[in-house]
N, C-alpha and C positions, 0 to 999 in steps of 0.2 A: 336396563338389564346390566350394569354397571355396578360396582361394589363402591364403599366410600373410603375405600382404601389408593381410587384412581387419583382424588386431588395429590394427596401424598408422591403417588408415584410421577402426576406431571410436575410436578416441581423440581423433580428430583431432575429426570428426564430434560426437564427444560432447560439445565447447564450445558447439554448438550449438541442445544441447536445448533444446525451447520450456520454459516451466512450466508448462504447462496438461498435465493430463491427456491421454492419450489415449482416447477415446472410441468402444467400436463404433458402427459406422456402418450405415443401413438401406440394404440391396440396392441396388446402382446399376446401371441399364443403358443403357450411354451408348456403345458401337460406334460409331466414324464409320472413311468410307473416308479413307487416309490422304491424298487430295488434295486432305480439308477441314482439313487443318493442316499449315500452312503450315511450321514449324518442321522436318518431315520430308524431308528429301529423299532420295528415293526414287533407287539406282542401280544396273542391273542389267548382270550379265554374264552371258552365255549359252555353252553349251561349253565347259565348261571341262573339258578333259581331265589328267592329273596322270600321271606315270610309275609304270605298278604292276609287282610282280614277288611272288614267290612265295620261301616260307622253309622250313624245314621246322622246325615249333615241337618241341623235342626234348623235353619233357615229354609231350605228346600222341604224339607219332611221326605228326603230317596237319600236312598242310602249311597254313602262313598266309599271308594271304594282305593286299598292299599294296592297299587301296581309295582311298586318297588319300597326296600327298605335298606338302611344300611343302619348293621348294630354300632359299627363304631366310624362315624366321618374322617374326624383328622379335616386332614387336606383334602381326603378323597371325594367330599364330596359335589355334588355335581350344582350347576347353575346356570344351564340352559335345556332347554329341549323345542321336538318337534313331533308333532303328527302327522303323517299321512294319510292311514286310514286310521280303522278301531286297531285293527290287526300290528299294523309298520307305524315305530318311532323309536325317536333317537336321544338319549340322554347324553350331555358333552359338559364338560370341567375338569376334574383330575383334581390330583397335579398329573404330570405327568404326558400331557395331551390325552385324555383319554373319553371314547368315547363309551356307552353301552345302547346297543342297538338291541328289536326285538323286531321278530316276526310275529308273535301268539299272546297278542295283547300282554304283555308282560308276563307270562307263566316263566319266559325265559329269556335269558338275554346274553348278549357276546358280544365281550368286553377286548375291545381292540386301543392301544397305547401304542403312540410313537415316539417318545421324548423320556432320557432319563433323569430331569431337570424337573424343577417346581413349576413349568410355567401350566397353563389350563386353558381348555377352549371356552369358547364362551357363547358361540352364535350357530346354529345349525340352521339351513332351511334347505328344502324339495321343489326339483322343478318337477316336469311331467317324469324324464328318462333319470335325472341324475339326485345326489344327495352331495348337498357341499355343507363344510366346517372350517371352522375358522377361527381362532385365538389368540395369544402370546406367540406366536410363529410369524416368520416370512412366508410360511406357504397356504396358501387356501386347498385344501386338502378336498378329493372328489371320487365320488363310487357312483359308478353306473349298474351296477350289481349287486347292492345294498349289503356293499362288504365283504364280499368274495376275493374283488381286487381294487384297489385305489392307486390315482394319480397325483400328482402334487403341480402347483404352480410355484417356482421362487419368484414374490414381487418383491424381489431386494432392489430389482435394477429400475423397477417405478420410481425411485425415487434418488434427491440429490442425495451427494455422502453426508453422513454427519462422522463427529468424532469418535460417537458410539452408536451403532442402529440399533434400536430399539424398535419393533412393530408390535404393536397390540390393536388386534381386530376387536370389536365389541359387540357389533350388530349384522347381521347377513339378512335380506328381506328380498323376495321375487314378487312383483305387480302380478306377472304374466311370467308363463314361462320363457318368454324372451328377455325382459327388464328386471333388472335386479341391480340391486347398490350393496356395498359394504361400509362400513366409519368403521372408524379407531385413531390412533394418533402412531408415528413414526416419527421419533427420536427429539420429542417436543412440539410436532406437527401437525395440525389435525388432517386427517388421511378423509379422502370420500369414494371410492372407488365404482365405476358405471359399468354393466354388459348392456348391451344389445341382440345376443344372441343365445343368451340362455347359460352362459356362464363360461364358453369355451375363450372370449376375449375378454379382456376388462382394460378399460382405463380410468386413468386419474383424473378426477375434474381440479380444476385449479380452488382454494378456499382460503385464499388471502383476504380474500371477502367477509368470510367467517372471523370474525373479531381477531384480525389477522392473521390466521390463520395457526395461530399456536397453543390454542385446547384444545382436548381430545374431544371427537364428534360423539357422544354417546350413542345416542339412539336416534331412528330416522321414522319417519311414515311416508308412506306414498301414496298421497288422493286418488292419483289418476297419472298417467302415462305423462304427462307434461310436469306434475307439479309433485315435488319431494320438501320435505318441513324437514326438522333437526333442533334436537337441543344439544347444548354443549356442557362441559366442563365447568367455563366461566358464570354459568346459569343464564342462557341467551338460548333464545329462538328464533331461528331464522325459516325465512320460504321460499321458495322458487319455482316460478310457475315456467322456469324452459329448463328442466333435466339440470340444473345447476350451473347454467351458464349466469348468471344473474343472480342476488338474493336481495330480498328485506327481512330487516330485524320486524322480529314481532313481537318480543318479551325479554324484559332482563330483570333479574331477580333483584337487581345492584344490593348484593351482600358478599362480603368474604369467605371464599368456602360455600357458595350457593348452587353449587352444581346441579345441573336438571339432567335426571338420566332418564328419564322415560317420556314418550309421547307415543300418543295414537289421536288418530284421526278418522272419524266415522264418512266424511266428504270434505269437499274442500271446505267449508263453513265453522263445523262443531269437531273439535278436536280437545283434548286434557293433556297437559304435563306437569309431570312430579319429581322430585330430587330428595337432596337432602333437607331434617328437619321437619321431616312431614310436607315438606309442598307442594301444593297441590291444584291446579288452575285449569279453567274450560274456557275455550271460548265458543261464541256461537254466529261468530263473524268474521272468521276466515285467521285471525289475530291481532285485529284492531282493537278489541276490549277482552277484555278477561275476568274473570271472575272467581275468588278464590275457594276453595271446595273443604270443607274443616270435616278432618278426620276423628274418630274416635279419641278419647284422652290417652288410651294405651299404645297408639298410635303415633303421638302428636311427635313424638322426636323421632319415627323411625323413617328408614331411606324409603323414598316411592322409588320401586325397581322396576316395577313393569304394567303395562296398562293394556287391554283390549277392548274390544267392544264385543259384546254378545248380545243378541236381539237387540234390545232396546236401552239396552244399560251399559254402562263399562264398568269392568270390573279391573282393580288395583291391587298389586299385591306388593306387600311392605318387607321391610329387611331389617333386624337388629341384631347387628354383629355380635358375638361373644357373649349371646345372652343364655345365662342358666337359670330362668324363671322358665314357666309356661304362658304363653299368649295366650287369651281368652279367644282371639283369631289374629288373623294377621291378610285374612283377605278382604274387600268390602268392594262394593256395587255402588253406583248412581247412577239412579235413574234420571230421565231426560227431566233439563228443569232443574232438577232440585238442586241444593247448594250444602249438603251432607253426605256424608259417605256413611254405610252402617254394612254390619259384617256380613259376609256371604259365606263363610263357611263357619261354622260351631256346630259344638259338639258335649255330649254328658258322660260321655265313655270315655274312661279315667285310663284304659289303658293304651289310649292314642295319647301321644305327646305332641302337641304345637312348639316347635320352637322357634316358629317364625324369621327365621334366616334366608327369604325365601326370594328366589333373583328368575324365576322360571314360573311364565304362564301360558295356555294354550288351547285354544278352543277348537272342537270339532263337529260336526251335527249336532246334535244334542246335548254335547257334555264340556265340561272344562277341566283343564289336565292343568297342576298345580304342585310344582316344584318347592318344596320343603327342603332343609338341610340333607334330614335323613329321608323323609319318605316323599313320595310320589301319587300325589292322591288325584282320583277319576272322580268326578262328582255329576249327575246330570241335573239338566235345567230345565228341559223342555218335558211335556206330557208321553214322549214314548221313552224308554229305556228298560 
């Protein structure tokens, strides 16, 4: 869930490295409401309604369905979300920090911005009580009241100084409502951050480990309570079957520029991860062997941003920057087994545009919610909808 605009920016970043060590750090909990930092500025829109319309996704033969649109992106547009239920979820990118929440399956939505700056969130997720975000910021940003009112964490002081701090979160993920990690990298560093309690503490696991510790951690999965996977920046996968006290390498791309930003993991055994250049890989043995998974031809250079598993299959969705063509799709499914990826969403209705820039996927009971540049598409899978 990474853009390929990150190699770029760790290099940049990586002039920056402190020389000191990075250090775990003991549990912090430092929650304030954001009126007590100044730095925040808080700006809400309310109502916001988007033009939606209905497709009929020809892979499935049910129809999908438009839950948001935006006429004109720019910057604005978005590249993460979540769901809670059909009703509660949360769209998050900007610029700007900005998130848009809904209560009513998207009929509506309220657009809340903290930042006057280019930076963008990138990671949302839900425990049982609270809703945490998390981006281009020092702070992990939190609502227990789904927006009514928000707290902020600064994890500036998690970490040693460097010359310039730079934080960028990537990925926010909860096992359980008590286990939850965060990646990203700090100021050339890659960042892993732990709760135990459902989000109120967090600490740093140490990742000098991680290919020494200075690419940014893209994306994480967590099998089970003991054991968290990761790929990196440098195109490297690692595992850890104790919460990150320990890892092994389980995959390196060994290319230039080979960044793996997505992985998911179905159990500890059968897991996929994809990067840039279309790639794309499963294993069915924990990450002892791998196997490479070839995407469609329209595919074959675009970024793998993000992966899930739905019933039986995982589905992939791809990212091509700057593109002013229309994608035939840009999401696809593999089934268990196979060694092809073929599309999961298409469509004959000329007045839906694909433009496949697309960094945001998300499954719910029966359906998969799939983040496009501009729109926001609802698709189901299963026989009830």
């Amino acid at each position: 869930m990474i853009k390929t605009t990150i190699v770029l920016i760790a290099l940049i970043s990586g002039i920056f490295i402190s020389c000191g060590e990075q250090l775990p750090k003991a549990p912090v909990n430092g929650f304030v409401p954001i009126a007590e930092v100044p730095e925040i500025e808080l700006e809400i829109t309310k109502d916001i309604s988007t033009s939606k319309s209905t497709f009929l996704n020809t892979v499935t033969d049910k129809n999908a369905s438009i839950l948001h649109h935006l006429d004109e992106t720019g910057f604005h547009f978005y590249n993460g979300l979540k769901f809670k239920t059909a009703d509660m979820g949360v769209l998050v990118g900007g610029t700007g920090l900005r998130a848009r929440l809904t209560k009513d399956k998207g009929e509506t939505w309220t657009q809340f911005g903290f930042s006057n700056f280019a930076n963008a969130f990138h990671s949302a997720a839900f425990t049982d009580t609270d809703l945490f975000i998390v981006g281009e910021s020092k702070y992990i940003f939190r609502t227990s009241d789904f927006g009514e009112t928000w707290t902020v964490l600064n994890t500036e002081p998690f970490y040693e100084k460097a010359a310039i701090t730079q934080i960028h979160y990537f990925k926010m993920a909860f096992l359980s409502p008590d286990l939850g990690y965060i990646s990203g990298q700090e100021s050339g560093r890659s960042v892993l951050l732990k709760t135990t309690n459902g989000g109120t503490d967090w600490e740093v696991i140490d990742t000098k480990a991680i290919d020494g510790g200075i690419f940014a951690i893209t994306d994480f999965t967590i099998p089970s309570k003991q054991e968290i996977n990761i790929v990196t920046q440098s195109g490297k996968c690692y595992g850890s079957k104790d919460q990150g006290k320990t890892w092994d390498l389980h995959f390196d791309i060994k290319k230039k520029y080979g960044s793996l930003n997505a992985i998911a993991f179905r159990n500890s055994a059968t897991g996929y991860i994809g990067g840039l250049d279309g790639s794309l890989f499963r294993t069915d043995d924990g990450g002892k062997e791998w196997t490479e998974i070839a995407l469609p031809d329209e595919a074959s250079k675009s970024n793998v941003s993000a992966i899930i598993y739905v019933n039986n299959m995982a589905l992939v969705t791809t990212s091509i920057s700057f593109n002013d063509k229309e994608r035939p799709s840009f999401v696809y499914s593999i089934k268990e087994k196979d060694s092809v990826a073929t599309p999961f969403l298409t469509k004959k209705d000329s007045t839906v545009f694909f433009v496949g820039d697309s960094y945001g996927i998300d499954t719910l009971d029966n359906a998969v919610y799939i983040l496009d540049r501009n729109n926001l598409y609802r698709t189901p899978i299963g026989t009830d909808d």
